[in-house]
C-alpha positions in Angstrom: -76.4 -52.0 -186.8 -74.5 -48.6 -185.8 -76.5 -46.5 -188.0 -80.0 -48.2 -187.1 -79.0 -47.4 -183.1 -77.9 -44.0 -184.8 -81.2 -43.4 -186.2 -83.7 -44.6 -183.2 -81.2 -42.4 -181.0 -81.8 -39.6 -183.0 -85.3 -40.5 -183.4 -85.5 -40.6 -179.2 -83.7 -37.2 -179.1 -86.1 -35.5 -181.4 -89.2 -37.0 -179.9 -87.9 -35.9 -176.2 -86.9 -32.3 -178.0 -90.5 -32.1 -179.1 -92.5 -32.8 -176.4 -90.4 -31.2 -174.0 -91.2 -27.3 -176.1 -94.7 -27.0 -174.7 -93.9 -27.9 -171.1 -91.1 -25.1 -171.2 -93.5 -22.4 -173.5 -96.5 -23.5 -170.5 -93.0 -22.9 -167.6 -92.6 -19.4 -169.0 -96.1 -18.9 -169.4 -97.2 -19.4 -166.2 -94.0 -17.4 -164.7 -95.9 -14.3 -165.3 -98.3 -15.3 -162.5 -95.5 -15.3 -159.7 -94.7 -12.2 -157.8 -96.1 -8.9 -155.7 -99.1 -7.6 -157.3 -101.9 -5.0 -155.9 -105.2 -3.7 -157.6 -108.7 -2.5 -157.1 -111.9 -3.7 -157.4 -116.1 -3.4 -156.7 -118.7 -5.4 -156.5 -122.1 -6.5 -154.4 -122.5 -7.9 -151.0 -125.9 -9.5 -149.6 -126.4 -11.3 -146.4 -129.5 -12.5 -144.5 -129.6 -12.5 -140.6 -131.7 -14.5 -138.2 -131.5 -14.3 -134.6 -133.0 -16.1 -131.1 -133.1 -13.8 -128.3 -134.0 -13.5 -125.0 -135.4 -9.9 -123.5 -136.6 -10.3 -119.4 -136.4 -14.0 -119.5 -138.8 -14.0 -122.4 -137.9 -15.5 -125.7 -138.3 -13.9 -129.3 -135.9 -13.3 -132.2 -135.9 -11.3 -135.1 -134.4 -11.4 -139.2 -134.1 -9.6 -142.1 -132.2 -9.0 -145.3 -129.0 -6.6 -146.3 -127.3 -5.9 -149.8 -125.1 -3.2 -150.7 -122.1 -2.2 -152.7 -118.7 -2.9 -152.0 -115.1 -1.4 -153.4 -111.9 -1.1 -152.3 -108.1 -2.3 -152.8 -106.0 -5.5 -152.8 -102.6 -6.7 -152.5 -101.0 -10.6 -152.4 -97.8 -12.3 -153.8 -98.3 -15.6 -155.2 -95.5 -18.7 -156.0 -95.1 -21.4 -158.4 -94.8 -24.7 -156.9 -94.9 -26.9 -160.0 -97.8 -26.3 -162.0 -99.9 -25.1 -158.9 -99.6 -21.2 -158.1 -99.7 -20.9 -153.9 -100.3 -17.3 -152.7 -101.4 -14.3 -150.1 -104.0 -11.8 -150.5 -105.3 -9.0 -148.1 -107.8 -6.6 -149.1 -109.9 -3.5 -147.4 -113.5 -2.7 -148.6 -115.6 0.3 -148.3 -119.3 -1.4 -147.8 -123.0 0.3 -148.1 -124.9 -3.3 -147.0 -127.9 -1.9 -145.0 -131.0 -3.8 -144.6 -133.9 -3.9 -142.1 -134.3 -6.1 -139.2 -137.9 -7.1 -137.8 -139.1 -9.1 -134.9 -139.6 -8.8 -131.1 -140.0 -10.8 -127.5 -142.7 -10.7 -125.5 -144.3 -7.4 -125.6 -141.4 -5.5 -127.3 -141.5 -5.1 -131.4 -137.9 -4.7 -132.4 -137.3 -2.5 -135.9 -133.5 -1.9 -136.5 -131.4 -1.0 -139.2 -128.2 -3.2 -139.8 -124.9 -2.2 -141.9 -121.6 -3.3 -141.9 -119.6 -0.3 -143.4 -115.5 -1.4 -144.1 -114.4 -5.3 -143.7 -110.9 -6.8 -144.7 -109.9 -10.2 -145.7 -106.9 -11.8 -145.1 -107.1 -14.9 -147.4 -105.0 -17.7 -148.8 -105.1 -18.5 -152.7 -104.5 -22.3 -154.8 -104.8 -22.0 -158.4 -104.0 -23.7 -161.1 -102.1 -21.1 -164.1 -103.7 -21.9 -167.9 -101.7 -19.8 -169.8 -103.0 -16.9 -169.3 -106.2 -18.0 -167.4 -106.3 -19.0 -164.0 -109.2 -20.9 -161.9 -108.3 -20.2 -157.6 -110.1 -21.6 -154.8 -109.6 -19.1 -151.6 -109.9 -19.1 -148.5 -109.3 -17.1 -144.7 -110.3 -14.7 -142.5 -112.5 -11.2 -142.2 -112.3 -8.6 -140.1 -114.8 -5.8 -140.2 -117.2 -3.4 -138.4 -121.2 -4.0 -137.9 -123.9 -1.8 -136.5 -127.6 -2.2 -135.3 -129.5 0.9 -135.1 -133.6 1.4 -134.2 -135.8 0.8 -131.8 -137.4 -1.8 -129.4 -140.9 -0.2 -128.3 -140.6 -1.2 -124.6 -136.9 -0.1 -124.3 -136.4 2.9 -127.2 -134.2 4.1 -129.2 -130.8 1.9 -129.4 -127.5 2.4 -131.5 -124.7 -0.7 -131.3 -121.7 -1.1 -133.2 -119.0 -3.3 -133.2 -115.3 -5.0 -134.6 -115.8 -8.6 -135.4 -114.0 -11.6 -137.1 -115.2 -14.4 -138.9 -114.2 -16.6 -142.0 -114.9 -17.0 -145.7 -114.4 -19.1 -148.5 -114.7 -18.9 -152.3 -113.1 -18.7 -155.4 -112.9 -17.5 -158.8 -111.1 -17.2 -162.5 -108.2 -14.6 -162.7 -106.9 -13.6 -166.4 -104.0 -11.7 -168.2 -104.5 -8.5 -170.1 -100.6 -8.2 -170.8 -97.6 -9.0 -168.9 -98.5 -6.6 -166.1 -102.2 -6.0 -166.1 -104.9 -8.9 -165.3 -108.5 -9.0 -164.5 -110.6 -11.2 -162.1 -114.0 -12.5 -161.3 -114.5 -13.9 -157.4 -117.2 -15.0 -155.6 -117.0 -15.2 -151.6 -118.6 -16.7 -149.1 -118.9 -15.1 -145.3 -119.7 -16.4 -142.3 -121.5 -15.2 -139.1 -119.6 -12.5 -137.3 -118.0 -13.7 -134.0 -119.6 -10.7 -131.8 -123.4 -10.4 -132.7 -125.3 -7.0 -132.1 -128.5 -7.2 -130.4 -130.8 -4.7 -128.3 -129.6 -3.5 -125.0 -132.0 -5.1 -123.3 -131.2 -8.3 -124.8 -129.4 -10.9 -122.1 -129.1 -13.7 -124.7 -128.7 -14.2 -128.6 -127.9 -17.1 -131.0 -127.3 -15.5 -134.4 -126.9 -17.2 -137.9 -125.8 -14.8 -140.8 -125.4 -15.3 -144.1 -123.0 -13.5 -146.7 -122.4 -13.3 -150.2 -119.9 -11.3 -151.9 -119.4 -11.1 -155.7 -116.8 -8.9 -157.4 -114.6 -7.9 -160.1 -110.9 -6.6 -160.1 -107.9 -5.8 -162.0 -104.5 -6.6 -160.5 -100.7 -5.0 -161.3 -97.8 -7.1 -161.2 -94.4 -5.6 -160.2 
């Protein structure tokens, strides 16, 4: 009886041994993700704009369609709770977007150029460490600067700018090259900007705008 209770203990103590090995190789595997890291990366930005306004009490509106190219810098720390990585990131980009804008009110035709040239994100990241592949979902704030530059044929020439804030949302599949090195793909998500840019002879405007940002990157962890 003592060397059957022997055995199965032995038996139990091997089996626990053995399974326990790839939950502490998939531990130390996915301890690489924690920590500072900062990186670069570039990418393309489009966005679609529609807009109600209201010029000397008479309504009108006008839309149109941006795309550029992005690039620019990130940084973030990120932390293991259990298998789920929680972390930070803030980034700057440099933009190009431009597009044209068409439309009008009563008797004024509106043609504009629009651009947004720098934003920043300030975003939170959930992800979920595979090894050496991660899939995030992300999520925050932006903060850039917009401008609307043409002319309205019954006002002329007009040149706004201005800071806003708004949100986005998005995710994405980060991946290790080596211990220090990895490379992402991430797709965001932007919302309309807080302050919307209009004509100066505009006394009222409802705005909708539309962006999508998709970009690669490559990360450096200290």
């Amino acid at each position: 009886m003592t060397s059957k209770r022997t055995s199965i203990a032995a038996a139990a103590a091997i089996l626990a041994a053995t399974t326990a090995i790839p939950f502490a190789a998939q531990a130390q595997s996915n301890s690489q993700w924690e920590g500072f890291y900062a990186g670069l990366n570039a990418g393309g930005l489009w966005s679609s704009t529609s807009a109600s306004i209201v010029e000397n009490n008479t309504g009108g509106g006008f839309n149109g369609t941006s795309s550029g190219f992005v690039g620019g810098a990130q940084a973030g720390y990120n932390y293991l709770v259990g298998p789920v990585l929680l972390g930070g990131e803030i980034d700057f980009q440099g933009s190009t977007l431009t597009g044209g804008v068409t439309g009008g009110a009563g008797p004024s035709f509106i043609s504009a150029t629009q651009s947004i040239p720098w934003f920043s994100t300030f975003r939170a990241r959930v992800g979920y460490p595979v090894g050496s592949v991660m899939p995030y979902l992300t999520g925050g704030a932006v903060w850039g600067q917009q401008r609307l530059a043409g002319f309205d044929s019954q006002f002329g020439s007009f040149d706004n700018s201005n800071n806003f804030w708004t949100y986005t949302f998005g995710g994405g599949v980060e991946g290790h090259i080596n211990d220090r090195w990895s490379a992402k793909l991430e797709y965001l998500w932007i919302g309309t900007p807080d302050t919307p840019l209009s004509t100066p002879a505009t006394t009222s405007i409802s705005e909708r705008s539309i962006g999508n940002l998709v970009r690669v990157g490559f990360n450096y962890r200290f």
